[in-house]
Each structure stands twice: as C-alpha cells, then as structure tokens.
N, C-alpha and C positions, 0 to 999 in steps of 0.2 A: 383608165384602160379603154380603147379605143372598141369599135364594134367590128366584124370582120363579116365577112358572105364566105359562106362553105359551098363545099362541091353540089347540093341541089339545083343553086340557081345553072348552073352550066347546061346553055342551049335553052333557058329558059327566061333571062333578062327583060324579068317583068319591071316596068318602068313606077311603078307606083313609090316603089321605095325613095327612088328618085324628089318624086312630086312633093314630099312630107319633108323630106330633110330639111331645115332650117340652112343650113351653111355651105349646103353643095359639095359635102363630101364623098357622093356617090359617081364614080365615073366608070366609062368604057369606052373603047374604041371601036370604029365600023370594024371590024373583025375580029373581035373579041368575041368570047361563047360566054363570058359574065360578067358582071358588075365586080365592081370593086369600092372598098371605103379606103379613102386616105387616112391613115393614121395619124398623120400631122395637122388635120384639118377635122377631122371627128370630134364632137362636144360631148359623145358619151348621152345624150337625150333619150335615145332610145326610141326614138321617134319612127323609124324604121322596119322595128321589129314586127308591128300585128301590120304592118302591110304586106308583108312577104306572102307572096302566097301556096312557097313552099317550105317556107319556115328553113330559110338557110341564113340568117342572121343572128349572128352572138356576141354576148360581150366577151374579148379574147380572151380572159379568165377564166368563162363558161363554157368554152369551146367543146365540143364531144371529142374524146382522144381520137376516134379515126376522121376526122377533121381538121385536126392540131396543125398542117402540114400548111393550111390557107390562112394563119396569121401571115406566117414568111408569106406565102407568095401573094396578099394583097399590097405589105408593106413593100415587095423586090416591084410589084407592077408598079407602085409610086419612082420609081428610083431607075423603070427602063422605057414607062410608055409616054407618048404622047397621047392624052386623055383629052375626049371630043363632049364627053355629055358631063 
C-alpha cells in the first residue's frame, strides 16, 4: 500500500520529503498548493514520513478517517496532472 500526503501539507510544500525519496515518487506542479505521491511509483519505504514537518504523510491503510478523501485525490492527480518536481 502506497503512502499518501493529507490535507496539512496544503500551502505548506515543504520539499524535504522530496530530497529523501529513493524513486521520485513525490511530485507537484508550479501551482499546486501540495505535494502529491504517485501510487504507482511508491516503494512503500517510508522514507518520507519523519521528514514531514507537518506530519501529513501516511500509509493509506493508516490514513486518519477525516483525511481518507486524499488517497483518491493523490491517486486522481496521477491520472490528471502534469507533474514538474
């Protein structure tokens, strides 16, 4: 199961999680307000998680139910955006 970013990071797109990833599953667009993980591209490492500095990163299994909503919409931004980082 893949890792997801919830609603904290939004307007907040701290790059570190970025820097640590092993396979470059983190992306975003110049106008985007968050990061996103590809799910099809996620190892599952975890490698991401204590970088966060607002702790919006979960495995989608762990997700907090009022967060639940940003599986779908990291996996819908794979599948609508064109991704820059």
């Amino acid at each position: 199961m893949a890792y997801v970013i919830a609603e904290p990071c939004i307007d907040v797109k701290d790059l570190s999680c970025v820097a640590v990833c092993p396979v470059d599953c983190i992306h975003c667009g110049p106008d985007d307000r968050m990061l996103y993980i590809n799910p099809d591209e996620c190892i599952d490492c975890g490698a991401c998680v204590p970088e966060c500095p607002v702790s919006a990163i979960y495995p989608a299994d762990e997700m907090p139910e009022q967060w639940r909503e940003y599986i779908e919409i990291n996996a819908a931004y794979f599948r609508t955006a064109k991704v820059t980082t």
